[in-house]
VOBA-1610 file (N, C-alpha, C; in pm, whole numbers, padded with zeros to 5 digits, always signed):
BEGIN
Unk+02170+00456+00663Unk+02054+00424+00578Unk+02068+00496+00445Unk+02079+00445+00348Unk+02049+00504+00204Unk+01921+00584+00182Unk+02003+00706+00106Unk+01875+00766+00092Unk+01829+00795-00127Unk+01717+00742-00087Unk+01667+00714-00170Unk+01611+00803-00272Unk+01569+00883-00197Unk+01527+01039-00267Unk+01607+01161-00360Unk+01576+01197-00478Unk+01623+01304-00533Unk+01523+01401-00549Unk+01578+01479-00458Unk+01483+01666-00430Unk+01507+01758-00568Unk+01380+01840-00524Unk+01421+01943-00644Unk+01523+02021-00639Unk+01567+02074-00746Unk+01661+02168-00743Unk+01607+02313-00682Unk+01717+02368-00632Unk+01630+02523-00593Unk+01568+02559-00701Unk+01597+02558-00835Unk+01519+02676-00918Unk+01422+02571-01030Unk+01341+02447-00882Unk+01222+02395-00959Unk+01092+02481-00958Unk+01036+02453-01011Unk+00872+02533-00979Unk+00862+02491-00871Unk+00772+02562-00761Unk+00731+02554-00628Unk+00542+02545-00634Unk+00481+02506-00527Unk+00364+02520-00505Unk+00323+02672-00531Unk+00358+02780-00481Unk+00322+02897-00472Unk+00332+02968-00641Unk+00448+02909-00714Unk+00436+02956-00845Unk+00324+02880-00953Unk+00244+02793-00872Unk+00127+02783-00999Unk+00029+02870-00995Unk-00033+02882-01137Unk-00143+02968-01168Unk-00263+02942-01094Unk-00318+03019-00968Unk-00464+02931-00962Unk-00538+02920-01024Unk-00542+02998-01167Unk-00661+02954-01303Unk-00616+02837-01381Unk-00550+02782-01383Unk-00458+02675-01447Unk-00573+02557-01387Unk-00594+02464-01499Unk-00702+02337-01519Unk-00591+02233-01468Unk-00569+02246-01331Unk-00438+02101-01340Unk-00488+01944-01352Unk-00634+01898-01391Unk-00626+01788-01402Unk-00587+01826-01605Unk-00624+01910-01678Unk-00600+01941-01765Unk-00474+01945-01839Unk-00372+01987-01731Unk-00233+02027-01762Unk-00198+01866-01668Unk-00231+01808-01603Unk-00156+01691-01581Unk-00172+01581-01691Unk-00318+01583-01786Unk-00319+01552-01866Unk-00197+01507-01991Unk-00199+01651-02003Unk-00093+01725-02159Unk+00036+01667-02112Unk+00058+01664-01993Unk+00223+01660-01944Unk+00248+01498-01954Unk+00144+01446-01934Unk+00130+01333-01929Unk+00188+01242-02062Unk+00086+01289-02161Unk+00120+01233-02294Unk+00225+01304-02373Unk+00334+01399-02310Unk+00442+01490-02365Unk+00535+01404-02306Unk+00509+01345-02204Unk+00661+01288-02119Unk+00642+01126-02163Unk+00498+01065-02204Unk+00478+00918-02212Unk+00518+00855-02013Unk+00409+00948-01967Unk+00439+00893-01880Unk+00285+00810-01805Unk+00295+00723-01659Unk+00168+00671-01587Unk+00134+00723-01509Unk+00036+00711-01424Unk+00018+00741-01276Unk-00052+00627-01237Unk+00025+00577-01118Unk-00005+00459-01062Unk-00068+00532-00887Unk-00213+00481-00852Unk-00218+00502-00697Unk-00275+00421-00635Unk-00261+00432-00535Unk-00276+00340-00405Unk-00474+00363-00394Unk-00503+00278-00315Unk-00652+00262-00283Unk-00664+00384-00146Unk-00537+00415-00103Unk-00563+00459+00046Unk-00537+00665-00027Unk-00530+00650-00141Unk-00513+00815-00188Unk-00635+00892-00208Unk-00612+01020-00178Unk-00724+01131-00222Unk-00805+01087-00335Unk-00948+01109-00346Unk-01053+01049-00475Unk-01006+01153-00601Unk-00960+01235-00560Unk-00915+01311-00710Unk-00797+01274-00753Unk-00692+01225-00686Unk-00623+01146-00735Unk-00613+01029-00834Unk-00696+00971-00729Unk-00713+00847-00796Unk-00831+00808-00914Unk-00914+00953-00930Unk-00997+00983-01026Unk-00872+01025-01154Unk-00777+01083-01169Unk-00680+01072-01257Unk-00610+01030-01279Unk-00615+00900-01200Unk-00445+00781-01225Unk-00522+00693-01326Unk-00436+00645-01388Unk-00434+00538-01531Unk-00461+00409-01440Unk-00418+00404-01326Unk-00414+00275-01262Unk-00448+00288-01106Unk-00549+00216-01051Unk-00558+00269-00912Unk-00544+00114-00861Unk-00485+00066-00760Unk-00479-00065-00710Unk-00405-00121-00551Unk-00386-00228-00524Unk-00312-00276-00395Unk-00149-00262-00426Unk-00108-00272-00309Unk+00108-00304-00338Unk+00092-00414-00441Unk+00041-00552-00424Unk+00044-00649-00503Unk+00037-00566-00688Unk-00094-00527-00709Unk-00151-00471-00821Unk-00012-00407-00873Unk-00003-00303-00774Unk+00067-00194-00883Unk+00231-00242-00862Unk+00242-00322-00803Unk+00386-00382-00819Unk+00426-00446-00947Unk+00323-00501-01009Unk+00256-00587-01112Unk+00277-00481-01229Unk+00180-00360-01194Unk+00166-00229-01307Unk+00339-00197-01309Unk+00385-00176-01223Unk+00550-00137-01269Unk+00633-00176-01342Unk+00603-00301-01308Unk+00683-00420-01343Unk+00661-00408-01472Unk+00534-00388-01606Unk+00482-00433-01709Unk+00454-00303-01761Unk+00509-00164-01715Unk+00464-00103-01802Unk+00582-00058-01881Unk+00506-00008-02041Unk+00614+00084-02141Unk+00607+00216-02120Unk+00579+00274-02019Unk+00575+00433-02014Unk+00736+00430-01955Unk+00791+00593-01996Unk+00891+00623-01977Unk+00883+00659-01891Unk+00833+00718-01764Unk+00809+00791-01640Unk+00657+00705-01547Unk+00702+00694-01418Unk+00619+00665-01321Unk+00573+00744-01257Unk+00472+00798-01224Unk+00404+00881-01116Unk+00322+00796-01032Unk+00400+00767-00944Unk+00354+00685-00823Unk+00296+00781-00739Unk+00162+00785-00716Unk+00084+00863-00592Unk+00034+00718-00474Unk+00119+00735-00392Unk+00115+00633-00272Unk+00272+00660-00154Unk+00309+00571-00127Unk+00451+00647-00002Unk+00527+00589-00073Unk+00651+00647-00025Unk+00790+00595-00073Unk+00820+00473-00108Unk+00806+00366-00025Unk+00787+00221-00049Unk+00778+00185-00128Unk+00670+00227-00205Unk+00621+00157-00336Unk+00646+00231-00465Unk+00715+00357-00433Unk+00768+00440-00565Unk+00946+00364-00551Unk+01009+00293-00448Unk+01105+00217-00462Unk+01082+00086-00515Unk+00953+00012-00501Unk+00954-00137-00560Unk+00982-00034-00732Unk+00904+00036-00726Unk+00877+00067-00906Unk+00992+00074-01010Unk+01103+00153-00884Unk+01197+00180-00941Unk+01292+00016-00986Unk+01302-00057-00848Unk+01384-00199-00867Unk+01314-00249-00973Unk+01170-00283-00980Unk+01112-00361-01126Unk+01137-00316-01258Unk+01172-00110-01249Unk+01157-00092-01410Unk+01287-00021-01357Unk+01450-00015-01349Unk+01531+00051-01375Unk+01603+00147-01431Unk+01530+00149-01549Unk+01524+00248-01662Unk+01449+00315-01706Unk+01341+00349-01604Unk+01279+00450-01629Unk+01285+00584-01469Unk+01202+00676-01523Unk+01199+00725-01422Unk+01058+00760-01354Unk+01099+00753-01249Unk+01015+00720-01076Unk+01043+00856-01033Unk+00881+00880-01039Unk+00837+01055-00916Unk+00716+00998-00848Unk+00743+01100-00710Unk+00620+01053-00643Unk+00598+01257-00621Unk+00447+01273-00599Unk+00440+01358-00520Unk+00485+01424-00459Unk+00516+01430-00301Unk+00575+01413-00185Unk+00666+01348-00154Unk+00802+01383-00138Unk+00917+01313-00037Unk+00898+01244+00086Unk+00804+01347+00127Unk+00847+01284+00303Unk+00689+01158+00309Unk+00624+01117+00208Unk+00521+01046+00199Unk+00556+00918+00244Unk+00582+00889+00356Unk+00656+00751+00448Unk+00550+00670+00457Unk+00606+00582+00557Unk+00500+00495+00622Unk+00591+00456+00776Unk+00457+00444+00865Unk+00471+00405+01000Unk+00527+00248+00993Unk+00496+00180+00937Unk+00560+00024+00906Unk+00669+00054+00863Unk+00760+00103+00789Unk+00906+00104+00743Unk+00962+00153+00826Unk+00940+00282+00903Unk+00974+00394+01029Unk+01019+00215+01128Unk+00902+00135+01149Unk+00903+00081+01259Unk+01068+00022+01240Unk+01038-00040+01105Unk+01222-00137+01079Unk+01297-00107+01028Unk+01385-00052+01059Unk+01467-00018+01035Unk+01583-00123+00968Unk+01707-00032+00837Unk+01775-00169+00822Unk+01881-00253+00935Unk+01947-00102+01002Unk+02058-00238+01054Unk+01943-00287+01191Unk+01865-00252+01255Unk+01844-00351+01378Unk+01777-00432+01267Unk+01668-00465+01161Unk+01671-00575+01134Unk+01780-00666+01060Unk+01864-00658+01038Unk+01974-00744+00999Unk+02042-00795+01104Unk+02019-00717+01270Unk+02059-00792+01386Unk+01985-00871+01462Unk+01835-00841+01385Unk+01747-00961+01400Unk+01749-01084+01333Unk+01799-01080+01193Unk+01854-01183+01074Unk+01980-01251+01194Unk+02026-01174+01215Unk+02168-01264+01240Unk+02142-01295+01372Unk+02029-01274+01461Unk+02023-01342+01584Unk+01970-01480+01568Unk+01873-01505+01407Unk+01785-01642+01385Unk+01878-01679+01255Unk+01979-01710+01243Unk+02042-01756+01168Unk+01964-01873+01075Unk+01886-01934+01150Unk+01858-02059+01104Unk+01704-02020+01033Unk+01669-01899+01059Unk+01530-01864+00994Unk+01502-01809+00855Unk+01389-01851+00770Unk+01402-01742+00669Unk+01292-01609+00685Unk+01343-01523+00582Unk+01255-01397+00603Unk+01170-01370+00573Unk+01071-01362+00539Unk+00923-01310+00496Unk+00896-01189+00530Unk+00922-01099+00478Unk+00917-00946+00493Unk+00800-00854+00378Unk+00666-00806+00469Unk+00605-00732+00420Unk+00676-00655+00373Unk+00621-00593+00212Unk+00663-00486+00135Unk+00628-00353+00188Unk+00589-00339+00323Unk+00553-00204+00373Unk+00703-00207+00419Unk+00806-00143+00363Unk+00969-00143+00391Unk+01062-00106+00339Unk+01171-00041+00400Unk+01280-00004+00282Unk+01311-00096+00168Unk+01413-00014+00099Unk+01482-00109-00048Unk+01530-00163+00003Unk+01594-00106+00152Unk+01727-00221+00256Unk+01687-00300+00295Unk+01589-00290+00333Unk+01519-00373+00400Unk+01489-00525+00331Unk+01434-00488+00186Unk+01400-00587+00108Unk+01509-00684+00064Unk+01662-00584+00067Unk+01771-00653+00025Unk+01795-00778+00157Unk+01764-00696+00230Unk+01818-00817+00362Unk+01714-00917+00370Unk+01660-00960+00329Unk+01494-01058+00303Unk+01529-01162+00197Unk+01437-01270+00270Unk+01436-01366+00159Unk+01319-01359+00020Unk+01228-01328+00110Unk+01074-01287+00043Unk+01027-01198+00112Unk+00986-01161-00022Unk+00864-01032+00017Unk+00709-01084+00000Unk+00612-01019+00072Unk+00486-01031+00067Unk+00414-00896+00063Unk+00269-00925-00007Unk+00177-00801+00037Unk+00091-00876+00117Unk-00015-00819+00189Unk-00147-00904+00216Unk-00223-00995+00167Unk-00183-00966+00002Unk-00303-01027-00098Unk-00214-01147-00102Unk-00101-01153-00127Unk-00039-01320-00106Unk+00043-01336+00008Unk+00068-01296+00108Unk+00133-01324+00217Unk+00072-01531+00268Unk-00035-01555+00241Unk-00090-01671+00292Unk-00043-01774+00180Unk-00039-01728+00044Unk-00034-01837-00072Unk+00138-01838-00056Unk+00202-01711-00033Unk+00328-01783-00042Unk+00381-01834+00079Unk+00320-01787+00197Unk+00412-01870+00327Unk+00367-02044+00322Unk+00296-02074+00280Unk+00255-02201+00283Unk+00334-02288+00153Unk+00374-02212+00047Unk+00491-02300-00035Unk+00580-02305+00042Unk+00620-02293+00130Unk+00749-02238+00190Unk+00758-02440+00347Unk+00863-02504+00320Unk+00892-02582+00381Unk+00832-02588+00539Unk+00749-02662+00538Unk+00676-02691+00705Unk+00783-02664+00835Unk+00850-02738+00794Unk+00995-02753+00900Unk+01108-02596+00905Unk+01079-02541+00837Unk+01157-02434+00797Unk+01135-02288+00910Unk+01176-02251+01004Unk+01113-02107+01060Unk+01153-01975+00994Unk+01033-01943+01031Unk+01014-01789+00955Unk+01011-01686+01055Unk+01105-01595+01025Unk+01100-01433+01035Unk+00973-01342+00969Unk+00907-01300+01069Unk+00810-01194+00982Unk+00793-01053+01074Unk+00850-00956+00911Unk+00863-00775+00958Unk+00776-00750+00884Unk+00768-00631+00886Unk+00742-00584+00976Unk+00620-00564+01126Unk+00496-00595+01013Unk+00362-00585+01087Unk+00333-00664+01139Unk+00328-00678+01325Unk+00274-00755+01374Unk+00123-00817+01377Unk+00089-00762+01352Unk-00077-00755+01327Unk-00079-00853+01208Unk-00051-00824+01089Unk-00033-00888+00998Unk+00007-01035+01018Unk+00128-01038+01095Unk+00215-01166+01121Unk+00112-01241+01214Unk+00058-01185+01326Unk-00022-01281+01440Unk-00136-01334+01352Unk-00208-01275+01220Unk-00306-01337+01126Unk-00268-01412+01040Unk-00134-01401+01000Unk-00077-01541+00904Unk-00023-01655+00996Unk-00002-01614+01073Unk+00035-01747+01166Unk-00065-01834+01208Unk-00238-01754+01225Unk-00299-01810+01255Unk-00404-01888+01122Unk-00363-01828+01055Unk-00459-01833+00869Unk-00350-01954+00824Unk-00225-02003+00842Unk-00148-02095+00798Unk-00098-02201+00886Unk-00106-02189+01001Unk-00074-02253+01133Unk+00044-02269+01202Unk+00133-02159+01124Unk+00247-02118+01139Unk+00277-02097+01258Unk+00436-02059+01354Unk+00474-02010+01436Unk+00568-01909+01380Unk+00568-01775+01327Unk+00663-01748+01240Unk+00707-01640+01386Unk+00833-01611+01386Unk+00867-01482+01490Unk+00850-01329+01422Unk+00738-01243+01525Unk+00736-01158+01463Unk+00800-01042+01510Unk+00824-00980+01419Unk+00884-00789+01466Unk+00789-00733+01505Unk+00806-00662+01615Unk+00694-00583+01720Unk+00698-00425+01586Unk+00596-00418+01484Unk+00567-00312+01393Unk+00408-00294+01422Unk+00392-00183+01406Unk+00206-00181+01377Unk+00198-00062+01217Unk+00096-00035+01179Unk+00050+00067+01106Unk-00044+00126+01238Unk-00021+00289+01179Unk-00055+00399+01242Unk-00199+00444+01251Unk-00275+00375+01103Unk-00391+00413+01077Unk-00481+00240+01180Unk-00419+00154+01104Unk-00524+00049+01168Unk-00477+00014+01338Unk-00381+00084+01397Unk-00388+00032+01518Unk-00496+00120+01634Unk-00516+00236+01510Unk-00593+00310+01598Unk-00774+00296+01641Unk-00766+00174+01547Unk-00956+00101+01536Unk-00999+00093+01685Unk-01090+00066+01768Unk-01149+00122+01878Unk-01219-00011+01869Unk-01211-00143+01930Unk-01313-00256+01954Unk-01478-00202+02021Unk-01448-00116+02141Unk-01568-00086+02181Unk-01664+00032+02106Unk-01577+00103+02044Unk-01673+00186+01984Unk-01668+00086+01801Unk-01613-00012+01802Unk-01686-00076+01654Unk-01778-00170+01675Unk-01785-00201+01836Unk-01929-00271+01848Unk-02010-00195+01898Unk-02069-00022+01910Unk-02114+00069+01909Unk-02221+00074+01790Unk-02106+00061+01670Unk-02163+00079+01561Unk-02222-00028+01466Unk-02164-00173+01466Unk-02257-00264+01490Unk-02345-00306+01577Unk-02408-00270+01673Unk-02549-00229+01729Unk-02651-00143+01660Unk-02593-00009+01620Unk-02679+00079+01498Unk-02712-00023+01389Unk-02604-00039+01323Unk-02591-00155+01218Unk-02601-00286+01237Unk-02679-00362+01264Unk-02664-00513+01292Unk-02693-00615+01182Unk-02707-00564+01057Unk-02698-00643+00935Unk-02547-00579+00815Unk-02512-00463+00904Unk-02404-00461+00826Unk-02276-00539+00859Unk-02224-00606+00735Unk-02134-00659+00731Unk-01957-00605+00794Unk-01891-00668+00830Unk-01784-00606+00898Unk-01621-00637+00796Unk-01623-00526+00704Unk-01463-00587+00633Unk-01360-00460+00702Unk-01265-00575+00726Unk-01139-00554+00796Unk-00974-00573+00671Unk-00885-00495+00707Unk-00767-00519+00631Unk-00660-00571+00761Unk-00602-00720+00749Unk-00555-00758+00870Unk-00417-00710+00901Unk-00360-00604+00879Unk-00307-00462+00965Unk-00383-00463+01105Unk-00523-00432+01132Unk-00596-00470+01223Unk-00555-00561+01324Unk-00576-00531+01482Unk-00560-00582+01604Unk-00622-00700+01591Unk-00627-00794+01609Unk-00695-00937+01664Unk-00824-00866+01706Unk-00814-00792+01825Unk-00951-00732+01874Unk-01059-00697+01781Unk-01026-00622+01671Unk-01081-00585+01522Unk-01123-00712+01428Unk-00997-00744+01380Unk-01101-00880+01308Unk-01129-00978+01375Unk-01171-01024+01478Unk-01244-01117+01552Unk-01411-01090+01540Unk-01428-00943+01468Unk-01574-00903+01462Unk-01583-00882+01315Unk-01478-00892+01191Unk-01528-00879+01101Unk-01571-01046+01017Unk-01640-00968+00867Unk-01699-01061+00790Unk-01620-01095+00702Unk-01508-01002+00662Unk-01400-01046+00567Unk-01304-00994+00632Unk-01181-01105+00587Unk-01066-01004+00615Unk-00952-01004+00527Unk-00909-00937+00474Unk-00814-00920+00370Unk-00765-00807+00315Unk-00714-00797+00199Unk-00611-00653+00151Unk-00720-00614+00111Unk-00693-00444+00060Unk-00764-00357-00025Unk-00844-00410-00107Unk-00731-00463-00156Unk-00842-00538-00320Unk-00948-00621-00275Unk-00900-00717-00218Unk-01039-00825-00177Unk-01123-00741-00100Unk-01130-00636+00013Unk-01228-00575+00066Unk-01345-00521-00072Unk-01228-00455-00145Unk-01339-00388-00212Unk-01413-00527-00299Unk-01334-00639-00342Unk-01485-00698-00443Unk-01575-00767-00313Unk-01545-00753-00191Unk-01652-00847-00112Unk-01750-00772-00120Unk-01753-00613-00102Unk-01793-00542-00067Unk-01936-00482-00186Unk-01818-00510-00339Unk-01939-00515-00448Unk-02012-00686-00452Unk-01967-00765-00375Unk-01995-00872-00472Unk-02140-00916-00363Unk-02118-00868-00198Unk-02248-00917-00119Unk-02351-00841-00110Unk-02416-00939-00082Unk-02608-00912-00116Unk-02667-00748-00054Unk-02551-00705+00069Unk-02545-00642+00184Unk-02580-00504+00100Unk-02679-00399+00213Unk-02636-00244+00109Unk-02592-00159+00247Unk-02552-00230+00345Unk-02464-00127+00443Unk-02340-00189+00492Unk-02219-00111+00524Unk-02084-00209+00520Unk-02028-00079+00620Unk-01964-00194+00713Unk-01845-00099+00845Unk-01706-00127+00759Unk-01628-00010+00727Unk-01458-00055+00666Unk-01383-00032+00743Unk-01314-00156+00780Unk-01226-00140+00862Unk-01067-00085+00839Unk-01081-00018+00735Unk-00873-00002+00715Unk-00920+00163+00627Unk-00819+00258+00586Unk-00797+00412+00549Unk-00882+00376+00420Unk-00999+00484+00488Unk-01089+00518+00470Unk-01123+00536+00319Unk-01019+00595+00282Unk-01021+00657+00108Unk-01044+00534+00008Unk-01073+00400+00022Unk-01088+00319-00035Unk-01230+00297-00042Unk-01292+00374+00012Unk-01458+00411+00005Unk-01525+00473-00109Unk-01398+00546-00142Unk-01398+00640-00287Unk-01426+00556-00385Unk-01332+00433-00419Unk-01418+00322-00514Unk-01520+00259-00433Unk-01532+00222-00372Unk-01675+00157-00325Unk-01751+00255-00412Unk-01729+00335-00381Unk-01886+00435-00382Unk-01898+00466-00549Unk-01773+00467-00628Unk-01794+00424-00768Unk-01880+00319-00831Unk-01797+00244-00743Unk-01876+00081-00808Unk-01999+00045-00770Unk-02024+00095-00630Unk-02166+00037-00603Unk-02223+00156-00522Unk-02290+00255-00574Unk-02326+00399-00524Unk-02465+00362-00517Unk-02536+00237-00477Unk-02636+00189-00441Unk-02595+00145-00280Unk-02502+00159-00223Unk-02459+00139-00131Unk-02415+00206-00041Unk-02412+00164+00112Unk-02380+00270+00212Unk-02239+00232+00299Unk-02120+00305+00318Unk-01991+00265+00368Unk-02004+00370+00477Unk-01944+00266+00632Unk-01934+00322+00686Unk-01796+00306+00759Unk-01701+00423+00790Unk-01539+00361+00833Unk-01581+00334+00990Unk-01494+00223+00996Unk-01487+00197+01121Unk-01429+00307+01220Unk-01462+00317+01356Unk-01426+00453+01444Unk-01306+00443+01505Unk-01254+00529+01555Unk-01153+00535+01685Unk-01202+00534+01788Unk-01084+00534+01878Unk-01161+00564+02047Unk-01241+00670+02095Unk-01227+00749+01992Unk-01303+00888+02032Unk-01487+00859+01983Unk-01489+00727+01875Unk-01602+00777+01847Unk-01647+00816+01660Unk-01521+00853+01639Unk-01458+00959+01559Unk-01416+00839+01385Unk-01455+00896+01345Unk-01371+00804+01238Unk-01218+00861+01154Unk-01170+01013+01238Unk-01039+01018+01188Unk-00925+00929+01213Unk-00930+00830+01257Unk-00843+00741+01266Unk-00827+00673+01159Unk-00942+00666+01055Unk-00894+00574+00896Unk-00816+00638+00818Unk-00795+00785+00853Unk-00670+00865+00745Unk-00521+00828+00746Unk-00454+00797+00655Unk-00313+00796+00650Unk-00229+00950+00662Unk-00178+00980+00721Unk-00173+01154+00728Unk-00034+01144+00601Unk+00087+00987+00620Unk+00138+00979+00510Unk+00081+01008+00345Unk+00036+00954+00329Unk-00050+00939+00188Unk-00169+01055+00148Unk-00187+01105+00292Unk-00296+01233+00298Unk-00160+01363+00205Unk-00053+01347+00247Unk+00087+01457+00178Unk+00106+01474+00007Unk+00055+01369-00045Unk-00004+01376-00222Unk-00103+01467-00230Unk-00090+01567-00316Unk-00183+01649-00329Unk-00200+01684-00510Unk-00323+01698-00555Unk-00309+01760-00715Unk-00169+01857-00752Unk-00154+01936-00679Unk-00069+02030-00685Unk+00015+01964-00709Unk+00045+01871-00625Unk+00228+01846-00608Unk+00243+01727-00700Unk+00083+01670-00745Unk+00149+01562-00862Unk+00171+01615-01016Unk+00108+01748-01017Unk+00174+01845-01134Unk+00275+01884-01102Unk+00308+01944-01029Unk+00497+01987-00956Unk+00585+01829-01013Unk+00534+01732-00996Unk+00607+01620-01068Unk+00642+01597-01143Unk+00527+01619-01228Unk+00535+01608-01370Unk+00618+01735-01389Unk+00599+01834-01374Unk+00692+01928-01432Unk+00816+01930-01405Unk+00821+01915-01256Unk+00988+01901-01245Unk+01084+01776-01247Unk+00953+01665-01271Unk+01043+01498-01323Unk+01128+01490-01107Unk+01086+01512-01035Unk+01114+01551-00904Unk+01008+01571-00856Unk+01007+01532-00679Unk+01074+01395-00648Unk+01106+01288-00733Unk+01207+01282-00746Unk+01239+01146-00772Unk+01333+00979-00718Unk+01322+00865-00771Unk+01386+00766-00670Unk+01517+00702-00741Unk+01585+00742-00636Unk+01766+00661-00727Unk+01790+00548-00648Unk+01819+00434-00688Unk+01869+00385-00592Unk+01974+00292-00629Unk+02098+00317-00528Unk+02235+00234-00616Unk+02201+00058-00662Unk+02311+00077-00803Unk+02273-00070-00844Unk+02271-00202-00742Unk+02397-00166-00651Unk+02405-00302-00572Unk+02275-00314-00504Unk+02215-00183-00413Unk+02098-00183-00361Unk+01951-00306-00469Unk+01968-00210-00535Unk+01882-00233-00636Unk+01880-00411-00683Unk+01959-00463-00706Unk+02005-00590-00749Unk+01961-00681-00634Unk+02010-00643-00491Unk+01998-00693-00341Unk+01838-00723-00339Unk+01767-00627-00385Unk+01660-00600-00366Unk+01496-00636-00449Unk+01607-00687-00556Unk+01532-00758-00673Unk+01474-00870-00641Unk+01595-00974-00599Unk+01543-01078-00527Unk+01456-01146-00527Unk+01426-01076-00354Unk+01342-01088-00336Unk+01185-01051-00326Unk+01230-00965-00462Unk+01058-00904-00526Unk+01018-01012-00631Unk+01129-01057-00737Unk+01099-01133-00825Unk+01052-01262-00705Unk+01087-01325-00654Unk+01065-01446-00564Unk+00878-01438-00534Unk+00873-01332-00526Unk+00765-01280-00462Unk+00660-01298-00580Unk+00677-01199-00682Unk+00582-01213-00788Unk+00576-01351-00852Unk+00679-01429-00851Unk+00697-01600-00934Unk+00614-01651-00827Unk+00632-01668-00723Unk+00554-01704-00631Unk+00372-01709-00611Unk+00364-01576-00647Unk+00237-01519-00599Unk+00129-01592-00721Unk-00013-01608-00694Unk-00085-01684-00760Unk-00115-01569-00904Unk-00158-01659-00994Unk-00220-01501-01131Unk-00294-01420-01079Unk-00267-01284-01148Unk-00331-01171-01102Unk-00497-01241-01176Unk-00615-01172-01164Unk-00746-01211-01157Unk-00808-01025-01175Unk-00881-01013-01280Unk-00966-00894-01271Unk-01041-00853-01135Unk-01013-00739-01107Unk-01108-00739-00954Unk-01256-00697-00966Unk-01352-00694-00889Unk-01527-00701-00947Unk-01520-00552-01031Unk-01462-00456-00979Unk-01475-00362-00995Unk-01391-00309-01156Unk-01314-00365-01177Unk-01230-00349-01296Unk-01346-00455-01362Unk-01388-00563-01328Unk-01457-00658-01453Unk-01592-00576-01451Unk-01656-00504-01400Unk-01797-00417-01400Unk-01788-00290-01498Unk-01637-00275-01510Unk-01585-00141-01557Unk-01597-00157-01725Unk-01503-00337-01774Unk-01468-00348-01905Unk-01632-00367-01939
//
């Protein structure tokens, strides 16, 4: 497996050598406009994070933001995954994330060579491969998808034609059934939504019986069979500003509550539970590994950062460009059009 990562050098700054009087949204600031650089984050990151990123959005979104921006430096606060799309879309710049080891349980699940011995067992299939995945991964793919178009592009895609779909099963058993597909899927889950609890989320719709139920379909069948929406990040959050509703169960990592509660702080979010009862099951413990600290350690030491060889890179283009030509126009979300 290629590794993708460039570590600091021994004699980078460390966590322990910052000042604790030091203003680091202050100094991430300054560093910011000294290097001309972004910060791009995920919906599923810390609220102080994403209270200082230039851009907060879905894989779709900020795949989009990579792709189109003129900053010389990326500060991707989200997992590895998506500090590698950044890198294949903008080549020439440079890509830091936070955290190294900021993974994901969906890429862990696929690996590249057993899926390429899954490619070569369906010869006759094409690929449709969620972007929760290596660069290798992507190289060995025909298309890539996020949630937000996984449905608009499997349906351009030839009736007669069979499809491969990795990683997320969960994902795959809802496009098959949202398109009428039979696509074969890779046995993958995510770590955060497999852990949703059916009996204790109809617990809490009993308390709640006018609150609405949004789900991200990562989610078990068992899970969205009880919600009111189901879709990516992005669409949760405008259903979420856009209905009449002022109490809401969320079904997917939790931290995407943080904008809710921006946009409509007339409103009450509640995460859906685990088996315990408990609602620590909506944390990503991946994405929980970004910390203020370590996205100044970035900026200063331009590290972590993402290399990845040209052939990789080229392999891997692909089927990202396929993906974005594909995918319908991006659209202001409620929350960005409430904002301008």
């Amino acid at each position: 497996m290629v590794d993708t990562i460039v570590l600091p050098p021994v004699d980078a700054m460390t966590e322990a050598e910052i000042d604790p009087t030091l203003d680091l949204e202050a100094e991430i600031e300054r560093l910011k406009r000294e290097k001309n650089a972004v910060i791009l984050a995920h919906y599923y990151q810390d609220g102080e994070i994403q209270d200082i990123a230039d851009f907060v959005g879905d894989s779709l979104d900020l795949s989009r933001k990579a792709a189109a921006t003129d900053a010389d430096m990326i500060v991707f606060c989200g997992v590895k995954f998506m500090a590698e799309v950044a890198k294949i879309l903008s080549p020439r710049k440079t890509v830091v994330l936070p955290d190294h080891e900021a993974g994901c349980s969906l890429e862990d699940s696929c690996r590249p060579k057993p899926f390429r011995h899954f490619r070569e067992k369906h010869p006759d299939h094409v690929s449709v491969t969620y972007i929760n995945c290596s660069a290798e991964v992507k190289a060995a793919s025909d298309y890539i998808v996020t949630s937000s178009n996984a449905e608009h592009i499997i349906n351009q895609l030839p009736e007669d034609k069979p499809i491969l779909f990795a990683p997320d099963r969960h994902l795959g058993a809802y496009l098959n059934r949202k398109t009428g597909r039979d696509m074969l899927l890779w046995p993958g889950t995510c770590i955060v939504h497999e852990q949703f609890s059916e009996q204790e989320l109809i617990k809490l719709k009993v308390r709640h019986p006018d609150a609405p139920v949004a789900a991200h379909p990562e989610c078990p069948e068992s899970i969205l069979g009880h919600a009111d929406h189901v879709g990516s990040t992005r669409t949760i959050l405008d259903f979420v500003i856009q209905s009449e509703a002022d109490t809401f169960i969320i079904a997917t990592e939790q931290h995407i509550i943080h904008q809710m509660q921006k946009a409509a702080p007339d409103k009450t979010f509640l995460a859906a539970p685990g088996a315990d009862g408990s609602c620590n099951c909506a944390n990503c413990p991946f994405m929980a590994l970004n910390t203020l600290e370590k996205l100044y350690l970035c900026l200063v030491n331009e590290v972590p950062g993402i290399h990845i060889p040209k052939d990789l890179r080229i392999e891997a283009l692909t089927p990202l460009e396929r993906m974005l030509d594909l995918s319908p126009p991006p659209v202001a979300s409620a929350s960005q059009r409430d904002a301008a």
